[in-house]
N, C-alpha and C positions, 0 to 999 in steps of 0.2 A: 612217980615223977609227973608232976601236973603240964598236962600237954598247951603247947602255943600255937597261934594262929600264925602262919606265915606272913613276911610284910611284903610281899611279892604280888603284883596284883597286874593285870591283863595292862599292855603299853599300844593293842592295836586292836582291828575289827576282826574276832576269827569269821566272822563270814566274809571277806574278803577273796578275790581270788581273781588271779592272774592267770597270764598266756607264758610270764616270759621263763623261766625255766623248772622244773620237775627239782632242785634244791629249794627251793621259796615252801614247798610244802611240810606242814611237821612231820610227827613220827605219827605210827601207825598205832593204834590203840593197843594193836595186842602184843606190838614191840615194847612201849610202854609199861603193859603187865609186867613183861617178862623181865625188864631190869628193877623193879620190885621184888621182884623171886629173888632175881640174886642181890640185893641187899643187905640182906641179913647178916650180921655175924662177920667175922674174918676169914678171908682165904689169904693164899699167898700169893705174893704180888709177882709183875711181871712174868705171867703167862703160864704160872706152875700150880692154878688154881682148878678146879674141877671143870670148869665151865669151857676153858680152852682146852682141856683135854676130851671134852665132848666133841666140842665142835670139829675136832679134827676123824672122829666115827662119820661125823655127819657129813662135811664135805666127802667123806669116802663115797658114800653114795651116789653123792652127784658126779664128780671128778675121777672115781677109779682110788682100788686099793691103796698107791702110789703117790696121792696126792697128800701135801702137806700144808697147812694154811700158816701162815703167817698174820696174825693181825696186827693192823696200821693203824695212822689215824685218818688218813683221808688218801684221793684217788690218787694225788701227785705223788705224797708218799709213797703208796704201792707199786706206780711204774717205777718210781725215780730206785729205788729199793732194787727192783727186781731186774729194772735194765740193768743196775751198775754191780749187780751180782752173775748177769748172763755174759757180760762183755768184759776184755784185756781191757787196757788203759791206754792204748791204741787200737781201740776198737770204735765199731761206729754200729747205728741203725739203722736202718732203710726204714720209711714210715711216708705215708699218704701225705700231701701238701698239707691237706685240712685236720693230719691229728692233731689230738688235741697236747698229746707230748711235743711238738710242734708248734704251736701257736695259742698254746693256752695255759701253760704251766710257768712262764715268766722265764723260761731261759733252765728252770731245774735241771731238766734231764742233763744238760748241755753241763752249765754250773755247779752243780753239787755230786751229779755223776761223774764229771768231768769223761763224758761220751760227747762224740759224732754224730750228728744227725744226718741223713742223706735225704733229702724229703724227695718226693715224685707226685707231679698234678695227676692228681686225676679226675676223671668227668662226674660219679658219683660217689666218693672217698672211699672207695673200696683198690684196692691193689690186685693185679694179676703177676702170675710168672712173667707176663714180656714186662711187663710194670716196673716189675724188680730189677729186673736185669738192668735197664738205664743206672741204675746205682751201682749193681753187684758184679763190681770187676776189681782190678787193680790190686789182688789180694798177696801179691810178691811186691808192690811197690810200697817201699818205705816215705815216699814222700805222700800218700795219699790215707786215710783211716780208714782201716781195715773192716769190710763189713763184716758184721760177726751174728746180726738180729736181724731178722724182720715182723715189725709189730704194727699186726693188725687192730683195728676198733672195731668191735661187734656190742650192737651196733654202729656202724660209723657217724661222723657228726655230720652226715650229711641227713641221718634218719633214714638209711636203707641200710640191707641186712645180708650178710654174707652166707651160704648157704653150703651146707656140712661139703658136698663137693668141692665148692670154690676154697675154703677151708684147706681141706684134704691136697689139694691140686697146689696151693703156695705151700705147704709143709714140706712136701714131696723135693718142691723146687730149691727151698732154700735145704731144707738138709743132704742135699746131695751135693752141697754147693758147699758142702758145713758150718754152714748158719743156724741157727734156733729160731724159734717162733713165739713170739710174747703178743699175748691177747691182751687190750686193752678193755675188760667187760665194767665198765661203767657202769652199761645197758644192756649187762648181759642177759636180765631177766626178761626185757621188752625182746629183744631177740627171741630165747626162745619161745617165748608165748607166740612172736609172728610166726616161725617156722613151725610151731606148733610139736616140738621133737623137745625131749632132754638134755640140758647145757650138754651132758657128756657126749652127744649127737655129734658137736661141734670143737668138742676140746680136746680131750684126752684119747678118744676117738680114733678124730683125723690126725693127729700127728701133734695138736699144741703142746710145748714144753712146759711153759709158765703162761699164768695169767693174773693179771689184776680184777680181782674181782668186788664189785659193787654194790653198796647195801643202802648207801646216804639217799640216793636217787630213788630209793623201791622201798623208802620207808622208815629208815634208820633215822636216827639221831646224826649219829655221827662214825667212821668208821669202818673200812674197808680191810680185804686180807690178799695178799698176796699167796695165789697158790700153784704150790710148785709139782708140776706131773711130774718129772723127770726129774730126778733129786741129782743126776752128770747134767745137766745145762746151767747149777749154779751153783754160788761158792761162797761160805762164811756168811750169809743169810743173814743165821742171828746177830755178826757184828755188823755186819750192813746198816741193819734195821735198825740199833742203836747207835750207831755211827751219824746214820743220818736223820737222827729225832723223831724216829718214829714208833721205840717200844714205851706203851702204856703202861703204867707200875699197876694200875690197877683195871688189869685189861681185862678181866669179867666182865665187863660192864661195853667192850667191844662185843667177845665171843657170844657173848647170851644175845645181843640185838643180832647177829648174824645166826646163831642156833634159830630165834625165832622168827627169821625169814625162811629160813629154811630145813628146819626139821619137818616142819608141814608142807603144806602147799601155799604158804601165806605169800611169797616169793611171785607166786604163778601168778594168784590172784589178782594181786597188786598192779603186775604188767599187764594181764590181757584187762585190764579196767582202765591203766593210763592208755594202754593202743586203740582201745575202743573205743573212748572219749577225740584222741586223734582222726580216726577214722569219720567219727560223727564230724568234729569239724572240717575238717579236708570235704565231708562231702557237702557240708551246706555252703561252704567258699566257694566251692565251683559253682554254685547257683548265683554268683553275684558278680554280673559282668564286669570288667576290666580289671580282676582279681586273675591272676594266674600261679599255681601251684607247678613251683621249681622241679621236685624230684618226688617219687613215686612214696607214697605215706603206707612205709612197711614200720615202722613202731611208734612212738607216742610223740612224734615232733611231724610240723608241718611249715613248709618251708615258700613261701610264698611271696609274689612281687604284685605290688600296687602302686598310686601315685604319693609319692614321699610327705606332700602334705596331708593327705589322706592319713598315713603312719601316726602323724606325728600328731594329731586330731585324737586319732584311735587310742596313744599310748594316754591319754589323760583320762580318760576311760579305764583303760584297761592296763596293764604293766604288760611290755614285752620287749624284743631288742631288735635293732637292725642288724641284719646276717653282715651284708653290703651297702654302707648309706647313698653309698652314691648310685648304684646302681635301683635303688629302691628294693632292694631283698628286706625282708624277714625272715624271724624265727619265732611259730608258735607252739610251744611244749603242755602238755598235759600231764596231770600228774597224778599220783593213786587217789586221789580225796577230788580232781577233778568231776561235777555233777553233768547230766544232761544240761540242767537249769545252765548251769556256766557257758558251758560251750552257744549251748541256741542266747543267750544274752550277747554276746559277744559275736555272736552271727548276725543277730539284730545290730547290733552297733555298728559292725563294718558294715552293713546295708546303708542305712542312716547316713552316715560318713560320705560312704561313695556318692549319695545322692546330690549333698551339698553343691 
């Protein structure tokens, strides 16, 4: 068969590169390889092919014998899946003001789970036991939705990191209360790499039932998998997940990008080079007066208030978003392919900027 040249041809600058979020980056070279491996030839479709039966060895390592992966196609699917497999249909969440099942999923969780949300402010998007509790009452009253979850984000979107303790200490609280625990791991990789411990440190561990976990962010294409510690915290999974649009017919081509974040250390890699890149920035901000850094830069985001024209100068420069417009917040995210060169340009530029 006489081979063709593809008509497919570059639409942008790959030297290009942005602040505003850790999706803007592609896939990782050796993710790449790896859905070439699985290319070849026919497997069988939705999820019964060799590569999904790997990957559920592999998550074992990480997650504990007990853990089962489900793969998605992206992060909303995987909460929206997993919450509405953890809760009754008069059941509800407890979840941080600022999650992102909360304020960034369009109503999903709410709408196609058709769950309760309970949100709670808090100061740096992390939950405590007294936290919960404002939410977790009224469990005999029929006119109120029943808490039944509390889901945490590690890390949270505030870009600080909950620690196997803290962890351990809401598990404790909501199961005695007989709630479950649903990890939102997005960023579960930049997590571990800041606590410098193994995901299982903080999941499977301390008490997490279920969690969403995250690959798009640390390198993937596309593609995330809901994984279940406690196979009693949920229920009919697989019609869930085809229920709500999210089984892949040809989900090889999920498991293998997730196999190849994480049969090696590719996973690890990936985060302590986006947190390090954050770090480097967070610290050259701080050397540029009337710059103030909001909340403490524990993984690859850095979260920062300047003067709003100043922003808006910067974003034609550079790509990023306002946290809070009115109060002059940002959001600056690093990603695994961020370089030194990127970060110190974009330190130069907000220098530049503020001088004007």
């Amino acid at each position: 068969m006489r081979s063709r040249t593809t008509a497919a041809r570059a639409h942008h600058d790959p030297a290009t590169r942005g602040f505003a979020s850790d999706n803007y980056a592609g896939a990782h070279p050796e993710v790449l390889a790896a859905l070439a491996v699985a290319n070849g030839g026919h497997q069988v479709a939705y999820g019964e092919d060799e590569y999904t039966d790997h990957l559920q060895r592999v998550m074992h390592g990480h997650f504990g014998p007990t853990a089962k992966a489900f793969p998605v196609f992206n992060g909303t699917g995987a909460n929206v899946v997993a919450l509405q497999a953890m809760t009754d249909r008069w059941g509800a969440v407890i979840c941080a003001e600022t999650a992102h099942i909360n304020v960034d999923e369009g109503g999903a969780p709410e709408k196609v789970a058709g769950l309760k949300l309970l949100s709670v402010p808090t100061p740096d998007g992390k939950l405590t036991p007294e936290l919960v509790d404002r939410q977790a009452w009224g469990y005999e009253d029929e006119h109120r939705a029943m808490p039944q979850v509390v889901s945490i984000t590690q890390n949270t979107e505030l870009g600080t990191v909950y620690t196997p303790d803290e962890i351990r200490a809401l598990c404790e609280h909501a199961h005695e209360r007989g709630m479950k625990v649903h990890l939102d791991g997005a960023r579960i990789s930049n997590a571990a790499a800041s606590l410098d411990v193994p995901m299982r440190t903080f999941t499977n561990t301390v008490g997490v039932d279920v969690l969403s976990y995250g690959a798009t962010k640390n390198g993937a294409i596309f593609g995330e998998a809901v994984v279940v510690i406690d196979s009693d915290a949920v229920r009919a999974m697989k019609r869930l997940r085809k229920l709500s649009m999210q089984l892949s017919s040809k989900m090889r081509f999920v498991s293998v990008q997730l196999e190849a974040l994480l049969a090696g250390d590719l996973w690890l890699r990936n985060a302590r080079h986006s947190n390090a890149m954050a770090q480097r920035l967070a610290d050259g901000v701080r050397a540029v007066d009337g710059v103030e850094i909001l909340h403490p830069v524990q993984a690859n985001a850095v979260f920062a208030r300047l003067p709003h024209d100043v922003s808006v100068r910067l974003q034609k420069r550079f790509r990023f978003y306002f946290w809070d417009e009115a109060a002059g917040d940002v959001r600056w995210m690093c990603a695994f392919d961020t370089t030194e060169d990127d970060v110190d340009a974009f330190v130069q530029a907000l220098k530049e900027e503020m001088a004007r």
